[in-house]
N, C-alpha and C positions, 0 to 999 in steps of 0.2 A: 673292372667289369663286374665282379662282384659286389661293390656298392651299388651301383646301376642298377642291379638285378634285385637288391633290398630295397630299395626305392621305391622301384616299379613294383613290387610284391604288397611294399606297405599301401601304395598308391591303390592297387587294383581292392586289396582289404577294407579301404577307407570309404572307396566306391561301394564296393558289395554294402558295406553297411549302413550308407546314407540313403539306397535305393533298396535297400531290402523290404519286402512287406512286410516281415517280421515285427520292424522296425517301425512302419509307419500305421498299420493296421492296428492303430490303436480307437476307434471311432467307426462306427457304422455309420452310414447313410442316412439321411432322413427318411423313417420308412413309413408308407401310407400303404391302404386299404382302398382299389377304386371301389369298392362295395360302401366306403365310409370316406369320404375325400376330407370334411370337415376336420380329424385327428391327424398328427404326426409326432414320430418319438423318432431318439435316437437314444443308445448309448456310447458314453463317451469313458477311457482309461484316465487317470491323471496324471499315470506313472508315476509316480510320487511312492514306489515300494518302502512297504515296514517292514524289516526283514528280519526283524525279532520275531514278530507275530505273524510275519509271510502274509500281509492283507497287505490289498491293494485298491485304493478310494475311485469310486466310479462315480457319475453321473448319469442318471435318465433323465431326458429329458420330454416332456409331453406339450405339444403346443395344440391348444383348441381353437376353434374359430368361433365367431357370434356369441352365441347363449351355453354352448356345451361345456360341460364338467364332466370331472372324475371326481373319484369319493378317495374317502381317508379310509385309514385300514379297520375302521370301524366306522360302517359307512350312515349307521342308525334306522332309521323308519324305511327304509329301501335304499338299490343300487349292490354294486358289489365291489370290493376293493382290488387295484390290482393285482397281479401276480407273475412269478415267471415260475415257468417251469423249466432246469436247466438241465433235463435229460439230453445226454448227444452230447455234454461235456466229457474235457478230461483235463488231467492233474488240477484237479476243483473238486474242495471241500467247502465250502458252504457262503450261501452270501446274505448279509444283515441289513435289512432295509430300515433306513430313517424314514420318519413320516412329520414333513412341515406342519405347521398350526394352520389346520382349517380351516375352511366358512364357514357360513353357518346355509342352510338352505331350508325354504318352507313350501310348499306345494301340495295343492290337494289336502290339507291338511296335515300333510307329512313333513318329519323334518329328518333331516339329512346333513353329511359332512364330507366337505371334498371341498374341490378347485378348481376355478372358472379361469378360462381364457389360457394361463400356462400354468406348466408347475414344474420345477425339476427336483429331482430326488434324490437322496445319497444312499449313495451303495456302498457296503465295505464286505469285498472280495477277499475271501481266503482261500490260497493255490497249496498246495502240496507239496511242491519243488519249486524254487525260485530260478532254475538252472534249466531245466525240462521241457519242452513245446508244452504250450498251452490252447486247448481249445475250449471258449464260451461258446456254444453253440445249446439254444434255447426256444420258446416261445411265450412272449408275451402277451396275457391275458387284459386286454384294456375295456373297463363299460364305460361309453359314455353318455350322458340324458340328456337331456332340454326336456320336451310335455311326451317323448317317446326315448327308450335306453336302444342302446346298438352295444354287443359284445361281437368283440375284433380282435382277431389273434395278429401278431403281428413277428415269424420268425427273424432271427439274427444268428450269426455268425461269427467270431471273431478269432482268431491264430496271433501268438505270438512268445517268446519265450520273457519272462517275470522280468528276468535280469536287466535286458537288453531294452526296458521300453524307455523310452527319454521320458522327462518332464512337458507336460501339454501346459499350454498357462491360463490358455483358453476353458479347456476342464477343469484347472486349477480351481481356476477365479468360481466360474460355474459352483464347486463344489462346495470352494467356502462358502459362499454366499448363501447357498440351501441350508448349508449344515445351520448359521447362525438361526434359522426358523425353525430349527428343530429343539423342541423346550428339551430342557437337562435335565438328565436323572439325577432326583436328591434320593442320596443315600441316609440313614440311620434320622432320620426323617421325625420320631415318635407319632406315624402317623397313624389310624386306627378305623378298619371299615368295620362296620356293625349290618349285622344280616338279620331283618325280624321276618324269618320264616312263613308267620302266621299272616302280615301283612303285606307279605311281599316288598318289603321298603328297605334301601341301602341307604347308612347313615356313614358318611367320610367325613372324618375329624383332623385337621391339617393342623400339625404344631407353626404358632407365629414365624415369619422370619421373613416374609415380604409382605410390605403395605401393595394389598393391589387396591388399583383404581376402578374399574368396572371389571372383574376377571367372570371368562367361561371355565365351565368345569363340565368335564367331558369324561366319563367312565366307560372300559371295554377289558377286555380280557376272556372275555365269555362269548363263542363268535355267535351262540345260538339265542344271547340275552340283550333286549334293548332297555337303556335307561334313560328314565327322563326327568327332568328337573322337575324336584315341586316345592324346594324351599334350599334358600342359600341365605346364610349370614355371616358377617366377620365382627369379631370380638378381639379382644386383646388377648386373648388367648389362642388366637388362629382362628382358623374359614372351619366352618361346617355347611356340610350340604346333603340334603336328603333324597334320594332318587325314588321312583316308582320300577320295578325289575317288573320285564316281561317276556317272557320267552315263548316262541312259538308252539311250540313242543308238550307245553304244559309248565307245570310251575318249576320256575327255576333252582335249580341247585347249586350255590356259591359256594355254602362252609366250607375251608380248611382252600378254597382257589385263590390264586394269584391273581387281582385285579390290576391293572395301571390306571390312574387317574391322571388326565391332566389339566391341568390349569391354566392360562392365559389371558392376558392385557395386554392393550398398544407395547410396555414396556417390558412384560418379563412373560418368561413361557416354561415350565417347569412339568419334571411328568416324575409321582410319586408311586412307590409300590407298596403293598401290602398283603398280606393274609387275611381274608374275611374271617372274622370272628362269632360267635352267636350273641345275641342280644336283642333287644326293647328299643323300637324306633319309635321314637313320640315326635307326632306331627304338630308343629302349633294351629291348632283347629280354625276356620275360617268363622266371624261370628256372622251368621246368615238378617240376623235379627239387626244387627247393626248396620250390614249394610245395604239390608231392604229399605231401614230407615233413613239412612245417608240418598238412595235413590228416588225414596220419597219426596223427601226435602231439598234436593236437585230439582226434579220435574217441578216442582211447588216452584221453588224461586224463578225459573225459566218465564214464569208468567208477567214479571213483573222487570224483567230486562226489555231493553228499548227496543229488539227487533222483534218483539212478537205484540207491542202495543196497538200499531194501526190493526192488526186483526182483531182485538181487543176493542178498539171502536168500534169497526163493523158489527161486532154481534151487541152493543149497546145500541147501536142504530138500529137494528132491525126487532130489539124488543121496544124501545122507544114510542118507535113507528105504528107500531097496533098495539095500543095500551088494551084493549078490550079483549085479548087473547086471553082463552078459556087454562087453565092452569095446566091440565091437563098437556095441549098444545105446547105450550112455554115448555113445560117438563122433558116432550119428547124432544123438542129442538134444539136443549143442549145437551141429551143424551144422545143424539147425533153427532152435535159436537165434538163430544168427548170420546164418543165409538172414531170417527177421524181421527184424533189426536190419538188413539191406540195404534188406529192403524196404519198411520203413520210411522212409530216407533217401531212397529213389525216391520214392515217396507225396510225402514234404516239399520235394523237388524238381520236382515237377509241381504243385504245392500252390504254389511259386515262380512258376514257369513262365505258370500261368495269373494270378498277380497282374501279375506282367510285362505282360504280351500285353493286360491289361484297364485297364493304366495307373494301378495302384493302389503303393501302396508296399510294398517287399520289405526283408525282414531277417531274421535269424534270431530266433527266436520270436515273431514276428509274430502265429501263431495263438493267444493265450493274453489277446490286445486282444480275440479277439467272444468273449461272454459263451455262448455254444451252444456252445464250443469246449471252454470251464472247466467246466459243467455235464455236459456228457460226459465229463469226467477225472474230475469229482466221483463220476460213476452208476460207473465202471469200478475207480476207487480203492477206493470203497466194498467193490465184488464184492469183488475182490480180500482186501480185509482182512476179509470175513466170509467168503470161500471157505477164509481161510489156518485159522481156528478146525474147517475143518470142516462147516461148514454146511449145503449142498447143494451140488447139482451142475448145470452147466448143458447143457443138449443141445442142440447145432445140429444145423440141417437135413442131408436127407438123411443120415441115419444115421450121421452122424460123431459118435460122443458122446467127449466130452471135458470135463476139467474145467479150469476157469478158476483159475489158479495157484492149485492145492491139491498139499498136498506128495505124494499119489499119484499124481501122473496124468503119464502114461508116453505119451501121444498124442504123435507129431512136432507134433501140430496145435498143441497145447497149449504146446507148448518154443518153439515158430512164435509163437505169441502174445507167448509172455514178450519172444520179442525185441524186437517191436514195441512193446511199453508201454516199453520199458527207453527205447527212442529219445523216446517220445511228451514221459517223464519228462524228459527230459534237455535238450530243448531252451529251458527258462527257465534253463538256467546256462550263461555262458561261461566259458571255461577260455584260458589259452594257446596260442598258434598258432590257436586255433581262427578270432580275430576276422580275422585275419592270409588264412587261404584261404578264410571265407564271404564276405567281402570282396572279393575277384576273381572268385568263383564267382557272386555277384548280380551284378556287374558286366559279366561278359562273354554270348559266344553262350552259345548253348542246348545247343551240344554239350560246352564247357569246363565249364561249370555241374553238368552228369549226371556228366563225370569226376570233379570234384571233392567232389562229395556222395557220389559210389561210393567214394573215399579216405577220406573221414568214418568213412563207414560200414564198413569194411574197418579201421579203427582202431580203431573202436569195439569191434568184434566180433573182435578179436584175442584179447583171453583167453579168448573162450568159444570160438574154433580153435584157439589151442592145446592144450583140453584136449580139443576132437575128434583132434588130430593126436597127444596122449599119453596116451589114458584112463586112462594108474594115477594120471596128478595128482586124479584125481575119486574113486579108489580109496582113495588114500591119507590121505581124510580119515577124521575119527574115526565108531566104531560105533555107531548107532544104540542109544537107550538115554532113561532117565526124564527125562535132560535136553534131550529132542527137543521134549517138549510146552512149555518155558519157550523153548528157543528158537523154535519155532515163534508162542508167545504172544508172544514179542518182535519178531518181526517183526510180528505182525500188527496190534501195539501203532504201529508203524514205519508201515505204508502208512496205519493210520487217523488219523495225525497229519500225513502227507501227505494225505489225503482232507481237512482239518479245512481245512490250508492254502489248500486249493483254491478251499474255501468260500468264504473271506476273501478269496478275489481277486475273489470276484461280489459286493462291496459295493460296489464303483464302477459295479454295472448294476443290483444289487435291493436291495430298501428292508428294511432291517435287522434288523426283526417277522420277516420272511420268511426271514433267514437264521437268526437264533435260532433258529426252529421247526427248520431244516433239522437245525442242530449239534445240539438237543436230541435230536430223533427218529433219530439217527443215532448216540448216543452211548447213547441207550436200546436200540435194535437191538443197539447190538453187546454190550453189562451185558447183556442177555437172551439172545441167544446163549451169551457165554461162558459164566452160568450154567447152559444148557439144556448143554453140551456138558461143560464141563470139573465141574458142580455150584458150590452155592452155597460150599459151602467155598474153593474156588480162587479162586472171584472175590472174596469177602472179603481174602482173601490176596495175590490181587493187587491190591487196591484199597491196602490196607493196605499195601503193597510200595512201591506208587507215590507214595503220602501219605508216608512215613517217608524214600525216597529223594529225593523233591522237598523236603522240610525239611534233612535232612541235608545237599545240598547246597548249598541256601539259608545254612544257619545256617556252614558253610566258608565260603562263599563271602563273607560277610559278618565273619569273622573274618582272611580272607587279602587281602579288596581288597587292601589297600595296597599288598600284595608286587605285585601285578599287573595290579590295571587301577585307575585312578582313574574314578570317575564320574562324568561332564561331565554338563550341562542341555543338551539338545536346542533351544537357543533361537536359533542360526544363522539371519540372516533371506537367503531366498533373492526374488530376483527371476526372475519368465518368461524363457524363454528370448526374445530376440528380437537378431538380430543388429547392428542399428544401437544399442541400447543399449548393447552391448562395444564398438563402435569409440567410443563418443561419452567412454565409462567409460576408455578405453586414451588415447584422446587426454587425458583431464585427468590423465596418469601413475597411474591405479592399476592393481590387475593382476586381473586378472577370473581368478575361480576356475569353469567350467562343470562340472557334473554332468548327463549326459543317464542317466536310470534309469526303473525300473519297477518297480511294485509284486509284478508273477509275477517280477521277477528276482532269484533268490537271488544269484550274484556282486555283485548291488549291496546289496544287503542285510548281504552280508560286508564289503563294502570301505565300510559306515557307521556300522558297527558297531566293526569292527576298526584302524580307521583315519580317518574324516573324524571323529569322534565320540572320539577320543583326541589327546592330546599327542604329541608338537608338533604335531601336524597339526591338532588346532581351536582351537590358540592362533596359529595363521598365519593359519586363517583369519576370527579377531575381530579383526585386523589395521585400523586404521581406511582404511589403504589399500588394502583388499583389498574388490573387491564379487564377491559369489556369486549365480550363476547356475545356474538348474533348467531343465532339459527333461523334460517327465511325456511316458514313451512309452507309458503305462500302457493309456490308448485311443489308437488314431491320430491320427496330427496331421500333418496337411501338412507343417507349417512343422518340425517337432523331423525328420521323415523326411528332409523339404529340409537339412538341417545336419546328420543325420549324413552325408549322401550325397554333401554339399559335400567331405566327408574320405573317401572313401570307404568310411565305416564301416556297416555296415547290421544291427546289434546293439548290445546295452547290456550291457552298461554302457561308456558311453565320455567321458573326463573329457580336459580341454583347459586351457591356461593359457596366458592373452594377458595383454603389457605394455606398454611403450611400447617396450622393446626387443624384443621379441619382436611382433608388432600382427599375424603370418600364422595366430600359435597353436601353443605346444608340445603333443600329445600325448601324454596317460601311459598306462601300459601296463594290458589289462584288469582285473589285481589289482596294486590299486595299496600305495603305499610310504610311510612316513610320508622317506624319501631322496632318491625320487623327485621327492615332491610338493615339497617345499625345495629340488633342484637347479630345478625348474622356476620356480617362482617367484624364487630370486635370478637366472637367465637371463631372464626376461622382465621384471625389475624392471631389469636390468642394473647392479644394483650386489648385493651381501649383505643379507642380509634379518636383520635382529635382532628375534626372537622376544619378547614382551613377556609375561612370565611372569604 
C-alpha cells in the first residue's frame, strides 16, 4: 500500500510539473498594437540558465511588414532606438541588450540605421536568485517609419522560477542565430580615437588584424552626437576613418568618453572600444580645381560620343541652310544652344537631387532604367528624324511657333531645344573624367553637386560657345547646294537609328509583338514620308544606297577579318553579381573578373565589343582560374547600386579585378584596355599571368 501511495505521489508530482505554468510560461504571445497592426514582437526564454553568472539568454523578437523598420541602438540622422522599461519586475537585476549589424537607410536626405521586415534580438538576463519566483513584467518602447514614424508601447508579462525553466530549442536556435550578427568585442585592440575640438572631426585609428572587403564603420556612444563619414582608408597598417561630430545641443563634448565603433563586411562584424583622446584631425583636402577640370573635360568629350552626333548634325544643318546669316544672329543661336545644354544639366541635377532626398539610388543615367523615360526618347527621336525630312511643323503654346529640329528654324527656342536633346542623348555614355567628377558630385552636398553638373554642362557646351564667341567658324563652313538633301537624309537616317535603338531598350519592360508593331510602323512612317517628300525615285535610291552599302561592307569586311578583328563566340559564362561570391571565389586564389553594365549603355557596349569579346582579353578571361562576374544595372537594383556606391562609382560601365593579392579590388578605367585589363589581373593574381592560346 505504501508503494502505491509513492507512486501515486511521484505520479501526481510529475503531473504538477509538466502542466505547471511556471514551467511553461516561458514565451509571450505575439503582441500587437490595433493602433499599429503592421509591427509584432514577442519575447522568448531559452532556459539555457548560467548559473555562475545567474544570466539567462532571451530572445526578442520583431516582425515588420511592407516597408517599416526599427533602428539600431544608435539610430543616426532620425528615429529612436528601442527599449524596455522593466519596472513591475522582480528578483531581476539587470538585462544586456545585443544589437545585430544594421542597414544602412537614406531618406529625405537623412541617413539612418536599423531593420527592415524582421529582426530578433539577444537579451542576456540577470535574476537575483535562481531558486525564487521570478517576475518580467515590463513595457516595450518600439519606433517604427516608412515616410511617417509610429512609437508603440507594447506590455509583457512573464512568471516563472530560474531553476525550474526547461530548455526551449526553438529559442535556442532563435538566439544563436542573432547572436552570430552581433559583431565581437576586440579587446586590447591598440585602437586610438582622436578628437580635433576645433574642427569638430573624430579620427579612429584600427590596429591591422582583418582584411576587410567593403567594411561600414559606424561610431555611437554619445546618444546626443551624430557621425558621419567623410573619409575611410585601409593601409597595412589598419582602417582609419574620419568622422564629421554633430550634436544637437551645440558643440559636442567627447574628451576622456567611451566611444564603440563598429565595423562590418558580408564576412566579419567586430565592435572596438576606446577613450577619446585630444588631437589634430587632418582631412585629405578635396582638389576643387582638379576636379572642375576632370568635369570640364567630361562634358567636352560628351560631344563627340556617338549618341549626341545626329544632334550635332541638325545644328550643322540649320547653319548650312542660311549661309547669309548676319553673325550677330549665328552667335545668339548657339548661345541658345548652349543656355539648353546648361539647362538641361540643371534639370538632371534636381532629377539627382530629388532621388537623393527620396532615398532611392543616384547615378548617372539612371533615367533610362524607367521605361516612360525611354518611350519619351523614342516619341522625341522619332519627331525629330521625321521633322529632319521636312515633314511638318510643330507649334507651341502661346504663339511661340517653332520648329522642332528642322534644318529652317531660326527660333532661339528651337536652338534652346536642340541643346537640351543633345544632353538628354548623351547621358547613356560615359567618357573619361566624366566617371571621375559625377562621382563626387552624387556623392557630396547639394551645393558641390549644382557646381559640378554646371562644369559638365559648361564642357559640354563649349564648342557650341565657341562658335557664339567667333561666328565666321559657322560661316566658314561650305555652301549650301544639292548635296544638302543627302546630308540632311543622312542625318535623318542617324536619329532614326537612334530612335530604333531606343526601342530595343523597352524590351526589358514590353513584350516583343508590341515592339515589332512599334519598329514596323515607324519604319513605314518614315518609307512614306521620305517618298511623300523627296518622291519615289529618291527613295528607291536610297533604299538601293543602303542595301548595296550594307553588302559592300559586309562582303570587306569578311574578306579583311583577319587583318583585324578575329571572331570569338560570345559564350563567356557570367555569374550575378553578389559580393560574398568574390570573396569566397578570391579566397580559393582565383581572380574575379566584375562587369557592372547596361543594356542603354553604349560605353559598355564598346568596351564588349572592342575589348572583352577580343584577344587577349577573352582568352584571359576562359582562364580556368578566372571567374566572371555581371552586374545588370539595366533596371534598378539595390544590390548592383550598393556596389557601385561601395567604390564610389555611381555610373557604368565600371569593371573591377579582385585576387588573392589584390582581395580590396583593382579598378579599370571607364574605357577599358586589352593592357590594362593583363596588368590587373597579373597584380591581383600576384604572380604573371600566361595566356592559353
Amino acid at each position: 500500500m505504501e508503494m502505491i501511495l509513492n507512486i501515486l505521489l511521484r505520479l501526481i508530482l510529475l503531473f504538477s510539473l509538466v502542466f505547471s505554468t511556471t514551467v511553461f510560461a516561458q514565451s509571450t504571445a505575439w503582441l500587437s498594437s490595433p493602433q499599429h497592426p503592421p509591427a509584432q514582437v514577442r519575447l522568448m526564454l531559452t532556459g539555457e540558465l548560467d548559473a555562475a553568472t545567474q544570466r539567462l539568454p532571451a530572445v526578442l523578437q520583431v516582425k515588420l511588414e511592407d516597408d517599416w523598420k526599427t533602428y539600431w541602438r544608435s539610430p543616426g540622422e532620425g528615429g529612436v532606438a528601442p527599449s524596455i522599461d522593466w519596472q513591475g519586475s522582480s528578483n531581476f537585476e539587470s538585462a544586456e541588450w545585443l544589437w545585430p549589424v544594421p542597414q544602412r537607410f537614406s531618406l529625405l536626405g537623412l541617413e539612418t540605421y536599423g531593420y527592415q521586415h524582421s529582426v530578433d534580438f539577444p537579451l542576456l538576463l540577470t535574476v537575483t536568485s535562481l531558486t525564487q519566483a521570478t517576475k518580467l513584467q515590463g513595457i516595450l518602447t518600439l519606433s517604427t517609419c516608412t515616410n511617417v514614424c509610429v512609437l508603440t508601447d507594447y506590455p509583457f508579462s512573464l512568471d516563472f522560477i530560474p531553476e525550474q525553466l526547461r530548455v526551449d530549442s526553438e529559442a535556442m536556435y532563435l538566439y544563436n542565430k542573432a547572436k552570430v550578427a552581433v559583431p565581437q568585442v576586440v579587446s586590447g585592440n591598440n585602437s586610438k580615437f582622436i578628437w580635433d575640438a576645433n574642427q569638430q572631426r573624430l579620427q579612429v585609428n584600427l590596429a591591422k588584424g582583418v582584411d576587410w572587403q567593403q567594411p561600414t564603420v559606424l561610431v555611437d556612444g554619445d546618444p546626443d552626437t551624430t557621425f558621419k563619414l567623410l573619409q575611410l582608408e585601409q593601409s597595412a597598417n589598419g582602417l582609419s576613418a574620419i568622422f564629421n561630430g554633430e550634436n544637437w545641443l551645440g558643440k559636442p563634448e567627447l574628451l576622456g568618453n567611451t566611444l564603440k565603433v563598429s565595423v562590418f563586411d558580408k564576412q566579419h562584424a567586430y565592435e572596438y572600444h576606446a577613450t577619446v583622446q585630444a588631437g589634430v584631425v587632418i582631412l585629405e583636402s578635396v582638389s576643387w580645381f582638379k576636379l572642375l577640370a576632370f568635369a570640364l573635360l567630361g562634358g567636352l568629350i560628351l560631344n563627340i560620343m556617338p549618341c549626341v552626333l545626329p544632334v550635332l548634325g541638325m545644328k550643322l544643318s540649320s547653319v548650312i541652310a542660311a549661309p547669309h546669316q548676319q553673325q550677330a544672329h549665328i552667335r545668339r543661336q548657339f548661345v541658345a544652344s548652349a543656355a539648353g545644354i546648361v539647362a538641361s544639366f540643371w534639370l538632371l541635377a534636381s532629377f539627382v537631387l530629388l532621388l537623393k532626398f527620396s532615398g532611392q539610388a543616384v547615378g548617372w543615367g539612371v533615367q533610362f532604367q524607367q521605361p516612360w523615360f525611354i518611350a519619351f526618347m523614342v516619341l522625341v527621336t522619332g519627331l525629330f528624324a521625321i521633322n529632319m525630312l521636312g515633314a511638318f511643323e510643330i507649334s507651341l503654346p502661346s504663339s511661340w511657333q517653332t520648329r522642332l529640329a528642322t534644318s529652317g528654324d531660326n527660333s532661339y527656342l528651337g536652338h534652346f531645344l536642340q541643346g537640351m536633346f543633345a544632353t538628354l542623348l548623351a547621358t547613356p555614355c560615359s567618357a573619361p573624367f566624366l566617371g571621375t567628377a559625377v562621382a563626387f558630385a552624387l556623392g557630396a552636398d547639394t551645393a558641390s553637386l549644382l557646381v559640378i553638373f554646371t562644369a559638365l554642362a559648361l564642357g559640354m557646351a563649349l564648342p557650341w560657345l565657341l562658335v557664339a564667341a567667333f561666328p565666321r567658324l559657322a560661316q566658314a563652313l561650305p555652301k549650301p547646294g544639292k548635296w544638302m538633301g543627302t546630308v540632311k537624309l543622312m542625318f535623318a537616317l542617324m536619329l532614326l537609328l537612334t530612335c530604333l535603338w531606343l526601342v530595343s531598350l523597352l524590351a526589358n519592360f514590353v513584350a516583343t509583338p508590341i515592339l515589332l508593331a512599334v519598329v514596323t510602323l515607324l519604319l513605314l512612317v518614315f518609307v512614306l514620308i521620305l517618298a511623300k517628300q523627296h518622291g519615289a525615285k529618291v527613295l528607291l535610291i536610297s533604299l538601293s544606297s543602303m542595301v548595296l552599302l550594307g553588302g559592300g561592307v559586309a562582303l570587306l569586311g569578311a574578306f579583311t577579318s583577319e587583318r583585324w578583328a578575329k571572331a570569338l563566340p560570345t559564350d563567356l559564362v557570367w555569374q550575378p553579381l553578389q559580393q560574398s561570391n568574390i570573396a569566397e571565389q578570391v579566397k580559393q586564389g582565383n581572380v574575379v573578373f566584375v562587369d557592372v553594365t547596361a543594356d542603354w549603355c553604349i560605353t559598355c557596349k564598346a568596351n564588349k565589343v572592342g575589348v572583352i569579346l577580343q584577344n587577349p582579353t577573352y582568352s584571359l578571361l576562359k582562364q580556368p582560374s578566372t571567374r566572371l562576374v555581371k552586374g545588370d544595372w539595366t533596371k534598378p537594383s539595390n544590390q548592383v547600386s550598393a556596389f557601385l556606391q561601395s567604390y564610389q562609382r555611381f555610373g557604368v560601365p565600371f569593371n573591377i579585378v579582385y585576387g588573392p593579392a589584390a582581395p580590396q579590388g583593382i579598378a579599370l578605367p571607364v574605357l577599358l584596355s586589352h593592357q590594362a585589363i593583363e596588368q590587373a589581373f597579373a597584380q591581383a593574381a600576384g604572380s604573371a599571368i600566361r595566356i592559353q592560346e
